[in-house]
C-alpha positions in Angstrom: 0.0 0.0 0.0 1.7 3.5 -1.1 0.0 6.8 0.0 0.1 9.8 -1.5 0.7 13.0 0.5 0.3 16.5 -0.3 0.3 20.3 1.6 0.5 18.3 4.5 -2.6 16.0 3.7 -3.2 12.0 2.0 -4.7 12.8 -1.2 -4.6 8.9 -1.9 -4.3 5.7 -1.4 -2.9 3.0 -4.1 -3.5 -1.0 -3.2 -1.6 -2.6 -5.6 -2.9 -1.3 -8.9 -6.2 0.6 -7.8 -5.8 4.0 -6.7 -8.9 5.6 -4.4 -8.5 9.0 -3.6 -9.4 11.0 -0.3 -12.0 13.7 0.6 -8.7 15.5 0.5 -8.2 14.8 -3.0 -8.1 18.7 -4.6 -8.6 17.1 -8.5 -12.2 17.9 -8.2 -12.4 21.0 -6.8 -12.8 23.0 -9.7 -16.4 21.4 -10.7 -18.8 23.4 -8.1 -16.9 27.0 -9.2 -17.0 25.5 -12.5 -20.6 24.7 -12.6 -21.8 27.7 -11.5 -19.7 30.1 -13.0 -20.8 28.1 -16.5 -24.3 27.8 -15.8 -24.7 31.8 -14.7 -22.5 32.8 -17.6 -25.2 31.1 -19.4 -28.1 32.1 -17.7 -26.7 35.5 -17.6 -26.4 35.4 -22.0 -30.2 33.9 -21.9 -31.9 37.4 -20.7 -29.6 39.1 -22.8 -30.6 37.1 -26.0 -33.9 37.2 -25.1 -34.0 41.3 -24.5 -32.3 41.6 -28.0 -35.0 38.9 -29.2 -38.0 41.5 -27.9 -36.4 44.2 -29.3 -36.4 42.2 -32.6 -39.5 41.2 -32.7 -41.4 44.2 -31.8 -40.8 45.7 -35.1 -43.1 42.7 -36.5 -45.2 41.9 -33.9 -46.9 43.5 -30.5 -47.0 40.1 -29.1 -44.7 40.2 -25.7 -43.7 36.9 -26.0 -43.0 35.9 -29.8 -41.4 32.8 -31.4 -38.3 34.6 -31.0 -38.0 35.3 -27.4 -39.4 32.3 -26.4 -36.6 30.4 -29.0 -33.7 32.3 -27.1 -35.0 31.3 -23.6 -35.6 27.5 -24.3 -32.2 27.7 -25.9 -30.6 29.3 -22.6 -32.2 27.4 -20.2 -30.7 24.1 -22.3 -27.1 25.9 -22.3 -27.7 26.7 -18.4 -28.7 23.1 -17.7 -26.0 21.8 -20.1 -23.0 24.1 -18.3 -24.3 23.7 -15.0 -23.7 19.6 -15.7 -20.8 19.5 -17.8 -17.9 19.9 -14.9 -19.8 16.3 -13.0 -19.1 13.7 -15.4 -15.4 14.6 -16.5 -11.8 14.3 -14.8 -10.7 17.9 -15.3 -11.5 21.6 -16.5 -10.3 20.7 -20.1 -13.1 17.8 -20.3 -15.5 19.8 -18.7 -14.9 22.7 -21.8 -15.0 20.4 -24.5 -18.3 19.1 -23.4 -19.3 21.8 -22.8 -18.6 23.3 -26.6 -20.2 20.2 -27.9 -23.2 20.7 -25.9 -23.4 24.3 -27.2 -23.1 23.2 -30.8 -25.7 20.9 -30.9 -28.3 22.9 -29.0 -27.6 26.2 -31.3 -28.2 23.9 -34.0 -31.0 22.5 -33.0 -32.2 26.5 -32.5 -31.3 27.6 -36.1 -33.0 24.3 -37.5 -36.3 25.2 -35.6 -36.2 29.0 -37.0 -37.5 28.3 -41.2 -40.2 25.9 -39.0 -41.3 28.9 -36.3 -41.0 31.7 -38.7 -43.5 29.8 -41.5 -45.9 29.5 -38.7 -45.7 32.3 -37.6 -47.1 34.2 -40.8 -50.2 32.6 -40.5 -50.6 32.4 -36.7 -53.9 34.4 -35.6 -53.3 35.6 -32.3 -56.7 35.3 -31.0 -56.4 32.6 -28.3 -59.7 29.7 -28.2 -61.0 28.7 -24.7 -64.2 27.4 -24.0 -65.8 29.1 -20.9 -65.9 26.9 -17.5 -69.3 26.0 -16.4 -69.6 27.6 -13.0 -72.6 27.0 -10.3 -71.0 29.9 -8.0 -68.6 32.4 -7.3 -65.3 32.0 -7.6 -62.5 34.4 -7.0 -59.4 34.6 -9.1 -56.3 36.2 -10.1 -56.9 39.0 -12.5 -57.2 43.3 -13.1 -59.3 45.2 -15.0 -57.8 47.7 -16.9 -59.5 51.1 -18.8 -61.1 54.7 -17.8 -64.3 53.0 -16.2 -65.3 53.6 -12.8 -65.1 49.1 -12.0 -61.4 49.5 -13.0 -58.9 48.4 -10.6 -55.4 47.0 -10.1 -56.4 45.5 -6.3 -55.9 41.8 -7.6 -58.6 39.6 -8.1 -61.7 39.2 -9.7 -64.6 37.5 -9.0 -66.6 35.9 -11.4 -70.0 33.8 -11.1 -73.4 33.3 -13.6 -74.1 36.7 -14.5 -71.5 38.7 -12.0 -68.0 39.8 -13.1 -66.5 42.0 -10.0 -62.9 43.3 -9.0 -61.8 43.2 -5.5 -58.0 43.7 -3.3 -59.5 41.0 -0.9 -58.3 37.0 -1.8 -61.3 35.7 -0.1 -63.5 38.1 -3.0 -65.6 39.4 0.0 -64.7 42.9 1.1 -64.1 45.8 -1.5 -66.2 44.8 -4.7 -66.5 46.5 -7.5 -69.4 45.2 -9.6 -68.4 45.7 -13.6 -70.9 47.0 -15.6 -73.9 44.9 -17.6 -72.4 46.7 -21.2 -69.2 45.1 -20.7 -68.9 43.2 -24.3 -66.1 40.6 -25.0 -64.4 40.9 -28.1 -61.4 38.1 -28.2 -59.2 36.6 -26.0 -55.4 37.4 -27.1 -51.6 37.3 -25.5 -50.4 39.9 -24.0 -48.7 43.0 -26.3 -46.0 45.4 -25.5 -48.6 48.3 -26.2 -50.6 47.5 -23.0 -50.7 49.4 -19.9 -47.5 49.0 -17.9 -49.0 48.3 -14.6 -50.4 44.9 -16.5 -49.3 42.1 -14.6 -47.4 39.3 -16.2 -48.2 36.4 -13.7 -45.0 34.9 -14.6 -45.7 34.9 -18.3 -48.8 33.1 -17.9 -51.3 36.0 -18.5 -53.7 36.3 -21.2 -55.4 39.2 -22.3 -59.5 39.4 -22.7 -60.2 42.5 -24.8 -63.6 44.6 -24.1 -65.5 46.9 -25.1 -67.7 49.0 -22.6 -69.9 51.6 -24.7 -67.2 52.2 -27.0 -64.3 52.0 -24.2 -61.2 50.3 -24.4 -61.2 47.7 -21.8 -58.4 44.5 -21.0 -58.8 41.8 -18.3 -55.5 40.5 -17.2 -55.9 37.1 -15.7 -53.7 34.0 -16.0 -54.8 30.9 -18.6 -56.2 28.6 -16.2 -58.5 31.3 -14.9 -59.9 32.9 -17.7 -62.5 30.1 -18.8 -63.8 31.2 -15.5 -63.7 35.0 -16.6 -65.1 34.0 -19.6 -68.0 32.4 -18.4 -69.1 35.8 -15.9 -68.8 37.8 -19.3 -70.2 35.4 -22.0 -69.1 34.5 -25.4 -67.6 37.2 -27.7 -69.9 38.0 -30.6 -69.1 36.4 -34.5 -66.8 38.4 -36.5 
């Protein structure tokens, strides 16, 4: 049996011809810097490529969240994950690189070949969104704002929807605070969100959708988030044909 000493320390041990190194053993110390540093570089170049993606895209579409932002996201949370890994399963900071650059190669790839695909669709893509209202035997209170100069207008938080009743409120349990909207309210489509809408509209962590109104010839957008708005849909009704 031979040992192996270094700085003071046993970085290993050798029995015969097997070698088992220590929790002294340094040769792996560079993967948890490694990791991260890779995986925030990464992360880091994501919100960059998807700002310059926006910026892109807004010359061509209102839509906040286009083919194009959402590409350059997807692609930088796959080259987070794939730097974050990359350091694990190799024996050094060379390894860990090359892997690393493989990775890379094949996911930007991967991103250029889906480009022709989301582009094509994208021409033809009607931006209306379909949902089919929920059927509801009672109130309900969900996320949501209403947004517009009408006096049922409010930011508080929620809305509460039920047969018939579409109301705002600040209070979660939809009791206190209501704010009754108006029996003219009219919905006209259901759509994403765009970067011409108030800036007070919340996002809901990119899940919002966007129910345009009409209220006597008044601009009016509910903000709620996907799952809710069959249920906002059903207190308002279906939109008339086009």
């Amino acid at each position: 049996m031979e040992v192996t000493y270094w700085r003071g320390e046993i970085r290993s041990v050798d029995f015969g011809s097997a070698r088992r190194p220590t929790n002294a053993d340094p040769r792996g110390d560079y993967r948890a810097p490694l990791s991260a540093g890779l995986g925030l570089g990464f992360y880091g170049a994501m919100f960059l490529a998807g700002a310059a993606a926006t910026v892109r895209s807004a010359r061509h579409s209102p839509r906040v969240y286009t083919w194009r932002t959402r590409l350059a996201v997807i692609g930088g949370l796959l080259l987070t994950g794939l730097g974050a890994v990359a350091p694990w399963p190799t024996d050094d900071i060379s390894g860990a690189l090359r892997l690393t650059a493989a990775g890379s190669l094949v996911i930007l790839a991967g991103c250029a070949l889906a480009v022709p695909f989301l582009r094509r669709r994208a021409r033809h893509d009607d931006d209306t969104i379909t949902l089919k209202p929920s059927v509801l035997t009672g109130e309900v209170c969900v996320l949501g704002v209403i947004l517009g100069d009408v006096p049922y207008a409010s930011t508080g938080g929620y809305l509460i929807a039920a047969p018939g009743l579409l109301a705002t409120t600040p209070d979660p349990t939809g009791v206190f605070h209501r704010k009754a909207a108006a029996g003219t309210l009219t919905l006209l489509r259901v759509r994403p969100p765009y970067l011409t809408d108030p800036a007070d509209r919340p996002t809901y962590d990119g899940r919002a959708v966007v129910l345009e109104c009409a209220d006597d010839g008044e601009r009016v957008l509910i903000v709620t988030r996907g799952k809710d708005a069959p249920a906002v849909l059903s207190a308002l009704g279906e939109a008339p044909e086009q």
